[in-house]
C-alpha positions in Angstrom: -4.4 -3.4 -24.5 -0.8 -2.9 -25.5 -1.7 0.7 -26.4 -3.3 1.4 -22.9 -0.4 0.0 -21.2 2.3 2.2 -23.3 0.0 5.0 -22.0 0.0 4.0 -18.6 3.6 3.5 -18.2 4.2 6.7 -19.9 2.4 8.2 -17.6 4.0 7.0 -14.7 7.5 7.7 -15.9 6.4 11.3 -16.6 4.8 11.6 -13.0 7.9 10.2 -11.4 10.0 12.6 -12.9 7.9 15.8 -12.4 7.6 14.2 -8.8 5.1 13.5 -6.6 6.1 14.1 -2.8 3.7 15.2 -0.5 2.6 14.9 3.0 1.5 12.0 4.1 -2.3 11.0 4.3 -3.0 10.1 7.9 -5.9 8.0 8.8 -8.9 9.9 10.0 -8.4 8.9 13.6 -4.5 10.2 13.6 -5.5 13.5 12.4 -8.2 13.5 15.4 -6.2 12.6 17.7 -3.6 14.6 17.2 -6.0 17.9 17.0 -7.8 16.7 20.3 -6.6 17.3 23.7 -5.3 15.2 26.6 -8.9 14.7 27.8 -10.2 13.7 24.3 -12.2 9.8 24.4 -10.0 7.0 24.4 -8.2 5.3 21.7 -10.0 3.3 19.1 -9.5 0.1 20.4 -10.2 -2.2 17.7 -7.0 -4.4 16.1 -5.6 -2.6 13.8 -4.7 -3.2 9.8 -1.9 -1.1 8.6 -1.7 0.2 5.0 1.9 0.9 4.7 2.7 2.0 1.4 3.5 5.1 -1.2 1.2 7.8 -2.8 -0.9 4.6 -4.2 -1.7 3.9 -0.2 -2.1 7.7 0.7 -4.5 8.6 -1.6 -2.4 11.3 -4.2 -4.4 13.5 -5.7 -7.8 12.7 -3.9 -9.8 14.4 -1.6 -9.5 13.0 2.6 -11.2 10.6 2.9 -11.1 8.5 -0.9 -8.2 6.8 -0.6 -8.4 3.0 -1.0 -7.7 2.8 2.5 -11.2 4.7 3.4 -13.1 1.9 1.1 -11.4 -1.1 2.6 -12.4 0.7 6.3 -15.9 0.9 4.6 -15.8 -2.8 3.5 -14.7 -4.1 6.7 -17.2 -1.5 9.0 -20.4 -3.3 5.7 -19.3 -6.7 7.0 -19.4 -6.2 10.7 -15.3 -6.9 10.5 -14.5 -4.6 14.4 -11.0 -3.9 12.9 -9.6 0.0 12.2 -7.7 0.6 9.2 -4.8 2.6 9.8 -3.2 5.0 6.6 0.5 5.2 6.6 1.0 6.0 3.1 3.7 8.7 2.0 3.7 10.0 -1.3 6.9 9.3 -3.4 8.4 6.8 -0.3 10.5 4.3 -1.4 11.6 1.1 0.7 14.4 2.6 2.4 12.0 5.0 3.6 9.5 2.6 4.7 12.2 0.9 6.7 13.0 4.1 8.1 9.5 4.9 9.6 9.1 0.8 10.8 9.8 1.0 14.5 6.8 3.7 14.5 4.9 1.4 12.5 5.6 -1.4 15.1 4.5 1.0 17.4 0.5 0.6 16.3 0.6 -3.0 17.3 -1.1 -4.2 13.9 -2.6 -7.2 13.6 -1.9 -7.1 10.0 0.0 -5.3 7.1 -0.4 -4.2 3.5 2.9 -3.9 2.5 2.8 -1.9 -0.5 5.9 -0.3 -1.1 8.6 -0.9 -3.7 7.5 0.9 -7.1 9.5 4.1 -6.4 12.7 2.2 -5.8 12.1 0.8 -9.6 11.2 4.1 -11.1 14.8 5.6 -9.6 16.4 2.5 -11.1 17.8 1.5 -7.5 19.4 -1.7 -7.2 16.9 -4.7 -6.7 18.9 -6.0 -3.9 18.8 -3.3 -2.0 14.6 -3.1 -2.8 14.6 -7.0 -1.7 16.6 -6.4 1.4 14.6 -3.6 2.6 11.0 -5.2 1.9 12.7 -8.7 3.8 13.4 -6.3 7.0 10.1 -5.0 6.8 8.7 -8.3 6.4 10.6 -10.5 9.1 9.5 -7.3 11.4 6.1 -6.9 11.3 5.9 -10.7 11.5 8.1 -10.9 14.4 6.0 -8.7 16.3 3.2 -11.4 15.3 1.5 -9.0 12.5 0.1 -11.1 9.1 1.5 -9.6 5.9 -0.7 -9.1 2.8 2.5 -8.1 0.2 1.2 -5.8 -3.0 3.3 -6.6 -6.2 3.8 -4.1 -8.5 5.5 -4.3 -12.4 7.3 -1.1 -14.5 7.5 0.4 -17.4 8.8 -1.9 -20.3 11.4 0.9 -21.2 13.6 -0.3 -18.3 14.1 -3.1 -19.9 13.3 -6.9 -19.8 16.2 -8.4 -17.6 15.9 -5.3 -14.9 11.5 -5.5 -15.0 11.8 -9.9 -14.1 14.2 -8.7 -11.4 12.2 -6.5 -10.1 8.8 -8.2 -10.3 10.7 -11.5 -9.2 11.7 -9.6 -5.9 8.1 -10.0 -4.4 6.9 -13.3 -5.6 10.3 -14.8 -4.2 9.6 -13.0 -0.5 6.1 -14.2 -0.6 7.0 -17.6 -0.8 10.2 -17.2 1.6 8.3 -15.6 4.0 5.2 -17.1 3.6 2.7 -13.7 3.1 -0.1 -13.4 1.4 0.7 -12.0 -2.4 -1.2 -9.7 -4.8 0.7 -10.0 -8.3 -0.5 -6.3 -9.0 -1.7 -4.0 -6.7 -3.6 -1.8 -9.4 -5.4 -5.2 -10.7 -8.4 -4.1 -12.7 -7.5 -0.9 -12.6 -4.4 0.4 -14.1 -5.3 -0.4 -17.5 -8.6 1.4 -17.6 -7.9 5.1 -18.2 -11.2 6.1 -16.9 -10.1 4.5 -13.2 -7.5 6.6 -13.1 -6.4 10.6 -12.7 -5.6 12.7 -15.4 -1.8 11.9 -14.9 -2.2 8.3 -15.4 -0.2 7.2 -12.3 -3.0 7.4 -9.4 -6.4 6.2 -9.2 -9.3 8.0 -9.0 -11.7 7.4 -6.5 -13.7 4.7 -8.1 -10.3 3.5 -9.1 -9.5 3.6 -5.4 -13.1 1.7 -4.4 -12.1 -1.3 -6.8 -8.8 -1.5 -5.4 -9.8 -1.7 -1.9 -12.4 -4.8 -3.6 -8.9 -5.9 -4.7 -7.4 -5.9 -1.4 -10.2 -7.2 0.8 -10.5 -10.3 -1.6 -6.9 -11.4 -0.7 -7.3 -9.6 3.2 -10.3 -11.7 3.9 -9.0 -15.1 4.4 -6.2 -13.5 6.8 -9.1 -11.8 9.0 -11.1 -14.8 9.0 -11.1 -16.7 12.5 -9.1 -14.2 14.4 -10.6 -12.5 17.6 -11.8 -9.0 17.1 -9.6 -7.6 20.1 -6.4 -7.8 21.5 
């Protein structure tokens, strides 16, 4: 185990540093939409649930249509859940680039989040207040505008050091419980730690790897769907 996670973490240094930006992976519909003309059908009207994230939310490295985004659509449209998942992952985004794109976020009206941003701000070594503050805003806004918030945790490489890594991993179990979101202690749960899950450069999953992490997400997204009205 020790020996997958020194992998791992390797990897995810190296990846960092080569970098990984990239355009970001719009949600089917988005990219429809914004091909289609004026007189194209009407707007999905279902609630939607907003993946807000990094490359881990936009599907780096994968084909359209395998992020984990498309298999939590897929689990929802299995279970006869009327709610539209809506991709807003950018590769290589940080928090103060999440808090950037939040009034267009707002815009989508979401019913609720998946906050999953946060693991690029520890890579870069950025101050852990600064990370905390910008995850709060995001937070306090997309509940304000009555959204649920399902936050992702997320841990780092043990070469940045003990004191820096409970600071950083500290920084979303404290905002779950301030602001009273739902909390996954690791967003790559069951996955990170099994080579075979993910790409060749160790950061990103692969598609199955993507599949068990939308398993992941639905398990802690389920209890915040239950009882609530299909439509606005």
């Amino acid at each position: 185990m020790h020996r997958r996670w020194v992998i791992f973490v390797s990897a995810l240094l190296a990846a960092f540093l080569a970098g990984c930006g990239g355009k970001p992976r719009e949600s089917e519909p988005a990219r429809d939409k914004a091909a289609a003309p004026a007189s194209a059908a009407p707007a999905d009207p279902r609630p939607v649930i907003l993946a807000f994230g990094d490359s881990l939310t936009a599907g780096h490295g994968l084909p359209p249509g395998q992020s984990y985004a498309d298999f939590l659509q897929k689990e929802l449209d299995a279970r006869n859940l009327r709610f539209r998942v809506v991709n807003q992952g950018i590769s290589g985004d940080t928090t103060d680039g999440g808090a950037s794109r939040l009034e267009s976020a707002l815009l989508l009206q979401p019913r609720i989040v998946i906050l999953e941003l946060g693991a690029n701000d520890g890579l870069r070594g950025l101050p852990i207040e600064k990370t905390r503050e910008n995850l709060d805003l995001m937070i306090t806004a997309f509940q304000g505008a009555g959204a649920k918030v399902l936050l992702c945790g997320m841990t780092l490489p043990r070469n940045y050091g003990a004191t820096y890594i409970r600071g950083f991993e500290k920084v979303f179990r404290d905002l779950s419980k301030q602001r009273n979101t739902t909390f996954i202690p690791f967003f790559l749960e069951g996955v990170a730690m099994h080579p075979e899950l993910m790409q060749s450069d160790g950061l990103h999953p692969t598609a199955e790897g993507c599949r068990r992490v939308a398993r992941t997400v639905f398990k802690y997204l389920e209890p915040l769907i239950a009882g609530q009205p299909a439509s606005h």
